[in-house]
C-alpha positions in Angstrom: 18.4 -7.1 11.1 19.7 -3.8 11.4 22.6 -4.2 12.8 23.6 -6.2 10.0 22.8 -2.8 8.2 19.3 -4.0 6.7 16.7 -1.1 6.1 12.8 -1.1 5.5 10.8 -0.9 2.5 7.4 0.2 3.8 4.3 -1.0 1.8 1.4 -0.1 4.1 -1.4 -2.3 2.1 0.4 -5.5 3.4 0.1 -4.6 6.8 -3.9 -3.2 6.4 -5.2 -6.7 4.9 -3.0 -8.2 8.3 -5.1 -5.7 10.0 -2.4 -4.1 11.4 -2.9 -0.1 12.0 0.3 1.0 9.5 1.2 4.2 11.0 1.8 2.7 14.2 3.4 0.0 12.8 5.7 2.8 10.8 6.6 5.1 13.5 9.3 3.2 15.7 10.9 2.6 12.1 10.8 5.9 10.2 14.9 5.8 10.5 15.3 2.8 9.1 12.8 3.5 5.9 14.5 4.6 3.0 12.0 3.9 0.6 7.9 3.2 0.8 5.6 2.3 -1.7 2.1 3.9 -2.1 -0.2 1.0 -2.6 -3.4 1.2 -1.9 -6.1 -1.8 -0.4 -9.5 -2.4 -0.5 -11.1 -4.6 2.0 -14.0 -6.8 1.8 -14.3 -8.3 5.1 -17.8 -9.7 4.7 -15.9 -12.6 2.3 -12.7 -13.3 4.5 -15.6 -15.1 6.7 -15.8 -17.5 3.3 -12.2 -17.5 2.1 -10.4 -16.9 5.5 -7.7 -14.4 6.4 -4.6 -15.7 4.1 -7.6 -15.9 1.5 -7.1 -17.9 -2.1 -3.6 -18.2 -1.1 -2.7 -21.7 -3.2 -5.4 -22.1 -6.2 -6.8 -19.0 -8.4 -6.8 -18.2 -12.0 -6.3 -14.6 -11.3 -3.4 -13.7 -9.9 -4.7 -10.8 -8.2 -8.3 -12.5 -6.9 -7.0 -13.1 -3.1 -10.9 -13.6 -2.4 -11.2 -10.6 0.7 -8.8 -7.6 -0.5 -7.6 -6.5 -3.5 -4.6 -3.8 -4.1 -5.8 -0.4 -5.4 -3.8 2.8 -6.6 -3.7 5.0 -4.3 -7.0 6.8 -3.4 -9.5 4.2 -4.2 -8.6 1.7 -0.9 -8.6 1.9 2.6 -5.1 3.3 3.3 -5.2 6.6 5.2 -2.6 8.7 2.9 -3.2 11.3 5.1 -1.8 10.0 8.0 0.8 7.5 6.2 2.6 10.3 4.9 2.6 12.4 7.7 4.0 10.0 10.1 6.9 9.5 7.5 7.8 13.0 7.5 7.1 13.8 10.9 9.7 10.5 11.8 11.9 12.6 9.6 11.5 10.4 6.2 13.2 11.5 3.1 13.6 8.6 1.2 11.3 8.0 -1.7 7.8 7.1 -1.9 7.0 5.2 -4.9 3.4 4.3 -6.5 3.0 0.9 -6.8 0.7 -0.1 -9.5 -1.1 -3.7 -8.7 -4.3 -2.3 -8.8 -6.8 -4.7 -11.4 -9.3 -2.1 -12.1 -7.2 0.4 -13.6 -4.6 -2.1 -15.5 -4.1 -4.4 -18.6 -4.0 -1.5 -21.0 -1.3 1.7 -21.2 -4.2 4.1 -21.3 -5.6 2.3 -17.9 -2.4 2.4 -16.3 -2.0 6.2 -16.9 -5.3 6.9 -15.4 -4.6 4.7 -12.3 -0.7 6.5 -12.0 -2.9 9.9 -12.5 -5.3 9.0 -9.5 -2.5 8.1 -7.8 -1.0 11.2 -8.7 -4.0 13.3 -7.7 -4.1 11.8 -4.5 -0.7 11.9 -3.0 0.9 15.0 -4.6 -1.2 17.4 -2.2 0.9 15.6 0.4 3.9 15.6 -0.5 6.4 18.5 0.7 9.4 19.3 -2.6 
């Protein structure tokens, strides 16, 4: 894939609800990441032992009921933002990291998006070196 001149764009909450340890997934990659996306997961493993691990992957009403996990802004999941972001710049990362705004609980209206983007905010601007 690279050498057809391919490059990564890292969304960590895919690889959580894989249970796959992202920053270790990231950090043979960092060169080839131009862009990530800060999504955020929350887990509930107690009902991937109903739906199991691909969860409601064929039949649901709600698009983002997947039965098990369910994406979150940043700060209110499971995602370690902490070390996510440090093993991007210490892999020398300079590309962009963009929120990405699935999250259920704070959508459907503007004025619930803006309070999930300032969460979001709150929680990833102390990390982030401009």
């Amino acid at each position: 894939m690279f050498d057809l001149g391919l490059y990564l764009n890292f969304d960590p909450s895919h690889l959580m609800w894989m249970g796959i340890d992202p920053v270790e997934a990231l950090k043979p990659y960092v060169d080839r990441i131009p862009h990530a996306q800060a999504k955020d997961i929350q887990l509930f493993p107690e009902k991937r032992n109903h739906y199991g691990w691909p969860g409601k992957a064929v039949v649901r009403e709600d698009p983002f009921d997947v039965g098990w996990w369910r994406y979150r802004v940043p700060g209110l999941g499971e995602v370690d933002w902490l070390r996510v972001v440090d093993a991007l710049y210490e892999g020398g990362f300079d590309g962009v990291l963009s929120v990405e705004h699935e999250d259920p609980v704070w959508g459907g209206t503007e004025d619930r998006i803006h309070t999930g983007l300032q969460v979001a905010h709150r929680t990833l601007r102390p990390l982030i070196v401009a």
